[in-house]
C-alpha positions as CSV (number, residue, x, y, z in Angstrom):
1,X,24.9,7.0,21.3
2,X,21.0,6.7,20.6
3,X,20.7,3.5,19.0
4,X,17.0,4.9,17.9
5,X,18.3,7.9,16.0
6,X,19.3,7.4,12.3
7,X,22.9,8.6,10.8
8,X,23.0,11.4,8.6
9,X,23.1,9.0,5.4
10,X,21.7,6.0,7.0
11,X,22.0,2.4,4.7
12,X,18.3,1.5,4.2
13,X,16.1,-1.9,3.6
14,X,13.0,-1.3,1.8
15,X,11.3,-5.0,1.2
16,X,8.8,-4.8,-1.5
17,X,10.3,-2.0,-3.0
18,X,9.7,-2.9,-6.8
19,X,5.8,-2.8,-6.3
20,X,3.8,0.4,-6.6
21,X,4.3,1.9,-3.2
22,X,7.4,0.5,-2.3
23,X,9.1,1.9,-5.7
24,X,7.6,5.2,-5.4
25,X,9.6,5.5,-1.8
26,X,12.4,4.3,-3.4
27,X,12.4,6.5,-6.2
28,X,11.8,9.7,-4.0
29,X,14.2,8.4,-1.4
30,X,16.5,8.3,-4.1
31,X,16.2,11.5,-5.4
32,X,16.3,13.3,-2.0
33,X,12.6,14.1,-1.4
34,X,12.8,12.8,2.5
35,X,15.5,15.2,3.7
36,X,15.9,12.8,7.4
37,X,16.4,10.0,5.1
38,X,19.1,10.8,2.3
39,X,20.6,7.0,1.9
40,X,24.3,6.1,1.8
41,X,23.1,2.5,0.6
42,X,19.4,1.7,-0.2
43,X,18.7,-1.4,-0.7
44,X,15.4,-3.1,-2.4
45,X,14.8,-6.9,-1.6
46,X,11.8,-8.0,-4.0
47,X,10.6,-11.2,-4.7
48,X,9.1,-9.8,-8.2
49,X,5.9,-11.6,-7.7
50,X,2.9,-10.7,-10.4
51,X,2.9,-7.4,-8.7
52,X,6.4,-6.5,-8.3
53,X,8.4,-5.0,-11.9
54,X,11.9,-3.7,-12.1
55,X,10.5,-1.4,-14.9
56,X,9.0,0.7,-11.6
57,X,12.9,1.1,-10.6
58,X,14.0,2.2,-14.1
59,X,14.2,5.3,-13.4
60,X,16.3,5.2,-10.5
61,X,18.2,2.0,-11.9
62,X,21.5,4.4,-12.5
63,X,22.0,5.4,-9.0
64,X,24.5,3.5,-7.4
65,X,23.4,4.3,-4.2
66,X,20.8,1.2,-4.7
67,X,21.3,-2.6,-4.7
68,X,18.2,-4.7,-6.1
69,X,18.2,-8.5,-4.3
70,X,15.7,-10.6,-5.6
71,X,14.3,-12.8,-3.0
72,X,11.6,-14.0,-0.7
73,X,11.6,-12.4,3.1
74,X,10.9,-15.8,4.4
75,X,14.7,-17.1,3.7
76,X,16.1,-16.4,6.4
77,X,19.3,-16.9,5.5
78,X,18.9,-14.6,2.6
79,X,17.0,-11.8,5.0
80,X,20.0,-12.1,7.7
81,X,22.3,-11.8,4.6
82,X,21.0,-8.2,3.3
83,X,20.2,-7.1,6.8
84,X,23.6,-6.6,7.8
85,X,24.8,-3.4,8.3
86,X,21.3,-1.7,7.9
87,X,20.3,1.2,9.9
88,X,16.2,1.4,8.8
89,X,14.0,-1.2,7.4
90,X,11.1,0.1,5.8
91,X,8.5,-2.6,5.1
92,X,6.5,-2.4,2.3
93,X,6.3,-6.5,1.3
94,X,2.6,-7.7,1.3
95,X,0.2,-9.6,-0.1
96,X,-2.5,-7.2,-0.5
97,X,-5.5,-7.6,-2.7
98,X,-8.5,-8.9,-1.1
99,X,-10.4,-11.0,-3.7
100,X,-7.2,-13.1,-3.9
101,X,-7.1,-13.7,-0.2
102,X,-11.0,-14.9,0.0
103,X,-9.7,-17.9,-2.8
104,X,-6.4,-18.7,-1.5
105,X,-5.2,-17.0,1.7
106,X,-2.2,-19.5,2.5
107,X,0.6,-16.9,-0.1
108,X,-1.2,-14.3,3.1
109,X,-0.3,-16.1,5.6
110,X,3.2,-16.8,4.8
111,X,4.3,-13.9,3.2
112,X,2.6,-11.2,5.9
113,X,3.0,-13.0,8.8
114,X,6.0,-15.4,8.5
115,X,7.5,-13.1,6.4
116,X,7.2,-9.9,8.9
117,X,8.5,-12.4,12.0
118,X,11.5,-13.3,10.0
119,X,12.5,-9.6,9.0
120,X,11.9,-8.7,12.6
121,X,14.2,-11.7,13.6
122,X,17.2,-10.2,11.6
123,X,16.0,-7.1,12.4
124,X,17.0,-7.4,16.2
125,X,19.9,-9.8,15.6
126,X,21.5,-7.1,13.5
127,X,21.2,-4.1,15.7
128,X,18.7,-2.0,13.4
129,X,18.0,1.6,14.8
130,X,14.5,1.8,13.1
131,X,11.8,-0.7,11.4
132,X,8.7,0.8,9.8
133,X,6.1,-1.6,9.1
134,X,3.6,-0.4,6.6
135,X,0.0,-1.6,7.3
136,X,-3.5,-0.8,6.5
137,X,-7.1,0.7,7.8
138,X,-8.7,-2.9,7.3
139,X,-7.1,-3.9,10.3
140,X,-9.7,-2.3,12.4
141,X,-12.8,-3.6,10.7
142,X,-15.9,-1.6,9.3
143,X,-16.6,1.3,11.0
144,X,-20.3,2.6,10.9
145,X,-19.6,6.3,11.6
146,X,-16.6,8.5,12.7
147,X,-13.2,7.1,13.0
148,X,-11.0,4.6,13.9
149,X,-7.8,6.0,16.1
150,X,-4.7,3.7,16.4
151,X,-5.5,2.6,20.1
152,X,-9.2,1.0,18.6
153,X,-9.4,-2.7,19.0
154,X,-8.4,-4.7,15.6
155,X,-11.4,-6.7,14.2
156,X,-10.2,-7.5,10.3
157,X,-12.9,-9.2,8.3
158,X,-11.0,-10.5,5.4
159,X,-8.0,-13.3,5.5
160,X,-5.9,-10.1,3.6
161,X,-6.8,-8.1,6.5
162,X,-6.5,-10.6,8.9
163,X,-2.8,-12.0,8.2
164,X,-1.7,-7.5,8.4
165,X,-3.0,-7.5,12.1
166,X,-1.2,-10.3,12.9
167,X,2.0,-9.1,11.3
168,X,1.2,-5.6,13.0
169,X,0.9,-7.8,16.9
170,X,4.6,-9.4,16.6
171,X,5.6,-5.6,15.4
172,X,4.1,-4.3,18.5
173,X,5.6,-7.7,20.4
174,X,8.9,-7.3,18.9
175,X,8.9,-4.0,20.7
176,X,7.4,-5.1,23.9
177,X,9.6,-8.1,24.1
178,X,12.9,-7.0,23.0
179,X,12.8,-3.6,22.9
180,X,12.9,-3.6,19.0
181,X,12.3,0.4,17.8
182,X,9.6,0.1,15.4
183,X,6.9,1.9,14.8
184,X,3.5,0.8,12.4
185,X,1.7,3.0,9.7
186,X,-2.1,2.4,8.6
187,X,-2.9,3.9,5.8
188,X,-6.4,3.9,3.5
189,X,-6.3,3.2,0.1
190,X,-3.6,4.0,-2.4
191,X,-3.9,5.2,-5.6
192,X,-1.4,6.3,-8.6
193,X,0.7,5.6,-11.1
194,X,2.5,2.3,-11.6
195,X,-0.5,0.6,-9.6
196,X,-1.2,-2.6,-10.6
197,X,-4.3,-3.1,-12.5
198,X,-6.5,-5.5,-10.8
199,X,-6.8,-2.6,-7.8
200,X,-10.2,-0.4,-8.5
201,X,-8.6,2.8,-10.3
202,X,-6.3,1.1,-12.8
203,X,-8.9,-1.2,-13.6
204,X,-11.8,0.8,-13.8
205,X,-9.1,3.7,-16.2
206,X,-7.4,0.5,-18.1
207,X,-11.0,-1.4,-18.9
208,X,-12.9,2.0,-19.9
209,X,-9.8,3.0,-22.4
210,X,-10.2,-0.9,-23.9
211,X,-14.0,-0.4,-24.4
212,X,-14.6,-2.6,-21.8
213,X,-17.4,-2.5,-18.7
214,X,-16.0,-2.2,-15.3
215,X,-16.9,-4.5,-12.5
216,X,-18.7,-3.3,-9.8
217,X,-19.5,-4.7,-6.4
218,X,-22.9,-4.8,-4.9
219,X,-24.9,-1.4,-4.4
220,X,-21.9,0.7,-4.3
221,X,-22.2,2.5,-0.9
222,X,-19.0,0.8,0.4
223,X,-17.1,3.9,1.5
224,X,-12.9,4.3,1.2
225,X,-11.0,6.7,1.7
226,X,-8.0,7.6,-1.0
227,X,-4.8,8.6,-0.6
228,X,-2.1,9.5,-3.1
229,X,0.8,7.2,-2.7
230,X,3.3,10.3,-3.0
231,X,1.2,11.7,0.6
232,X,1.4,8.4,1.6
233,X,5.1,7.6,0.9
234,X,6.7,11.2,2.8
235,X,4.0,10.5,5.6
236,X,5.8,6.8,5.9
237,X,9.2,8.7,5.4
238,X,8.2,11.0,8.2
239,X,7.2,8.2,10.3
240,X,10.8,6.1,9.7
241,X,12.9,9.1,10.7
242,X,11.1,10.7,13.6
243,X,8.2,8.2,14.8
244,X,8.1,7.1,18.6
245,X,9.2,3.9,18.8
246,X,6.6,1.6,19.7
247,X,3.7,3.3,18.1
248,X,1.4,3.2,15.6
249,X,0.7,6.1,13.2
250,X,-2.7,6.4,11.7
251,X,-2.5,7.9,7.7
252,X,-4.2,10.4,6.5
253,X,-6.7,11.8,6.0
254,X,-8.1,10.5,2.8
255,X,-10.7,11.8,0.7
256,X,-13.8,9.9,1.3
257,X,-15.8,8.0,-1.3
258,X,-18.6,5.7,-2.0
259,X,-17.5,3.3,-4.8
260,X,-20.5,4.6,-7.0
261,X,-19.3,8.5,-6.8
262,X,-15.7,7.2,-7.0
263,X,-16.7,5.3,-10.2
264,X,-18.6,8.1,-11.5
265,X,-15.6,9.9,-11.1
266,X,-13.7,7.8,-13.5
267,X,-16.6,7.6,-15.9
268,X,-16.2,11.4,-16.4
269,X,-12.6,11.4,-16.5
270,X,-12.3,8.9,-19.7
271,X,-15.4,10.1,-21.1
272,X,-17.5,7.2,-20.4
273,X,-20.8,7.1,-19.8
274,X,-23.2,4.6,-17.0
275,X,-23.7,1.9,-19.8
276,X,-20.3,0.8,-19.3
277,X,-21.2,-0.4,-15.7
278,X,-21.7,-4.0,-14.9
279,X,-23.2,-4.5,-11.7
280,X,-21.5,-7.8,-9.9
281,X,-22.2,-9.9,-6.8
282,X,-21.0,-8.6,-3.7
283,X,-18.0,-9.7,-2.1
284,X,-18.2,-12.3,0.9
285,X,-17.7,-10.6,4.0
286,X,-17.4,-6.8,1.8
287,X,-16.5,-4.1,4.8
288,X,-19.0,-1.0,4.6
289,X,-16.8,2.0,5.7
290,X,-13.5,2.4,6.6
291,X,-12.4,5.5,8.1
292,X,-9.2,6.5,10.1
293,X,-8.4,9.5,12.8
294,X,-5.3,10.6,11.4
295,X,-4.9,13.6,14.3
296,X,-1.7,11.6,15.9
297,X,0.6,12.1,12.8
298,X,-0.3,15.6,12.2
299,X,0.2,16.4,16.0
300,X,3.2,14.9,16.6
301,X,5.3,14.9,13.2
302,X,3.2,17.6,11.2
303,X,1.8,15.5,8.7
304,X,-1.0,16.5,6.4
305,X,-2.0,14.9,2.3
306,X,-0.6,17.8,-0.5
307,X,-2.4,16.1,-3.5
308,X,-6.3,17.0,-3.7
309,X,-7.8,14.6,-5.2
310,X,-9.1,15.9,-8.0
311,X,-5.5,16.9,-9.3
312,X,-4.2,13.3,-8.0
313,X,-7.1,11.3,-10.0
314,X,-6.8,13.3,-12.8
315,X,-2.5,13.0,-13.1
316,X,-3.5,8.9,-12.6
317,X,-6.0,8.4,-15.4
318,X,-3.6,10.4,-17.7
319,X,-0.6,8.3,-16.7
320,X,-2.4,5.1,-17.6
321,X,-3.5,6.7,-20.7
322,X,0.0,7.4,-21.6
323,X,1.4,4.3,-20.4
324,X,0.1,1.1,-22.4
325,X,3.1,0.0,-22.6
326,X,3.2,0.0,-19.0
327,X,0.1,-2.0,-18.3
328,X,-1.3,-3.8,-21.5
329,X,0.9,-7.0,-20.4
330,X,-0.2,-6.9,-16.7
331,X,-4.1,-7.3,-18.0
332,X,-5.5,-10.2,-16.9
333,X,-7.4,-11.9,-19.8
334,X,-10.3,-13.1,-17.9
335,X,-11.3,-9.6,-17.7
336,X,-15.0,-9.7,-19.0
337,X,-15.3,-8.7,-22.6
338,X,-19.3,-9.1,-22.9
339,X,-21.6,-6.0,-23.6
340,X,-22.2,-4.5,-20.0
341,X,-25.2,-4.3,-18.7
342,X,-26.2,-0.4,-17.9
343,X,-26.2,0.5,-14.2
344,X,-29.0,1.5,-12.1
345,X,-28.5,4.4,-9.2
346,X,-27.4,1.8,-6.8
347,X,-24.7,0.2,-8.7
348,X,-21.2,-0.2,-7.2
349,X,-17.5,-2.2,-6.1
350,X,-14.6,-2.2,-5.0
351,X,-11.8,-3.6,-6.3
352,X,-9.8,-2.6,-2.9
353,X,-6.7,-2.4,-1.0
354,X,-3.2,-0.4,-1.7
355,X,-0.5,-2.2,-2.7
């Protein structure tokens, strides 16, 4: 028997699976949208940190298919615990929002690193047929023009970015070591509903609906790309079931964006108008461009986004229109209040990462 190819209904481990990514996988999992990954058992270890809710499970929360542990990945003892008997770990669990890393990276360090070397631990003590380890484009650094492919040397600028390339080396060392079959996904940025709102979009949406400015780093020309999280979710699902063990899969590709046009954008879609633009200091260390050749999962497992983003940006701000209910208590009331100060043409931010 191939120890690297999933059962029919294989029992899953998705860590993080109560934050925005992780519960949209779950969710579609759960409802049979990844036809190589239709789960006998799925089961969602969450530590339900500021950015993890059970409300993003809700709608799955019937299906007794899924078990919800709540816990830390760095007990051992409680990761060896729920690892047992699991045929795929899909790892979602990070800390991943780069302003909180430059003022405190050591919650980084333990939960993406340590974290990511006990899972893999369990992992191989348990006999698991396939880990996916969810990563990031920040891993490789700023790239001036073109595109990062996944054999480009890391160079992470930020402790975020920093503590995901070390957690993707002992994935890739797990492998090279033991033999472990995992494979790594990097993926751009995220966006969509049930993201929480100190990332760019839900902030920018949530802030303009309040009356409030939006924050916005430096002169704008920091370029992202964007990626819905339901592209980003069946590309990981893809991944998962047919990925070459060992590898790393590149995600994508995104749509492009400075954080001036994407904030124009969002300006247009609520209705708002330049005034409500407050120009910020830059970010220490603020990447320019990220960019990733995504030609490797479309060659090999026929990958390619189905949302354009117009449609996907447009479904997003709508769903935090609808949703107060949803994101009124997550505001963080610091948020600036103060009359914003109207923008100039080079005006922009980034409030960054995925999930």
């Amino acid at each position: 028997m191939n120890r690297d190819v999933l059962p029919v209904r294989p029992r899953v481990l998705v860590t993080g699976g109560a934050g925005f990514i992780g519960s949209h996988f779950v969710r579609s999992a759960l409802r049979g949208e990844y036809p190589g990954i239709t789960p006998a058992e799925l089961v969602v270890l969450d530590k339900l940190t500021y950015a993890g809710r059970l409300e993003n499970l809700a709608p799955v929360a019937g299906d007794d298919r899924m078990r919800f542990v709540h816990g830390d990945i760095c007990d051992a003892r409680l990761v060896e615990d729920v690892m047992t008997g699991v045929d795929l770990v899909v790892h979602f669990a990070a800390e991943s929002h780069v302003d909180r890393s430059i003022a405190g990276s050591d919650a980084f360090t333990r939960t993406n690193v340590l974290g990511t070397q006990v899972l893999l631990s369990a992992a191989l003590r348990a006999g698991v047929r396939r880990f996916t380890h969810v990563s990031t484009d920040e891993v490789y650094g700023s790239i001036n023009e073109g595109s990062w492919a996944e054999d480009a040397p890391l160079e992470p600028n930020s402790p975020y970015a920093a503590s995901k390339a070390s957690s993707d080396l002992l994935v890739r060392a797990y492998h090279r070591t033991h033999g472990l079959p995992v494979c790594v996904t990097r993926c751009p940025n995220n966006y969509g509903p049930h993201q929480f709102p100190e990332k760019i979009i839900p902030l920018f949406v949530s802030n303009l609906l309040d009356g409030r400015p939006v924050p916005l780093y430096g002169d704008g020309l920091n370029v992202r790309e964007w990626l819905h999280v339901d592209d980003h979710c069946r590309a990981v699902a893809l991944v998962a079931e047919r990925g070459r063990p060992g590898e790393v899969y590149n995600v994508g590709p995104g749509t492009p964006l400075s954080n001036l046009e994407l904030t124009r954008l969002l300006l247009e879609a609520v209705g708002a108008d330049a005034s409500m633009v407050m120009p910020v200091a830059d970010r220490k260390g603020h990447d320019r461009r990220y960019a990733v050749d995504a030609t490797k999962i479309a060659g090999e497992l026929g990958f390619t986004p189905r949302v354009p983003f117009g449609e996907g940006l447009a479904a997003t701000v709508a769903w935090y229109a609808g949703r107060r209910d949803w994101w009124e208590p997550l505001r963080d009331p610091a948020l600036p209040t103060e009359a914003p100060v109207p923008v100039n043409a080079s005006a922009g931010g980034d409030r960054d990462h995925a999930d």
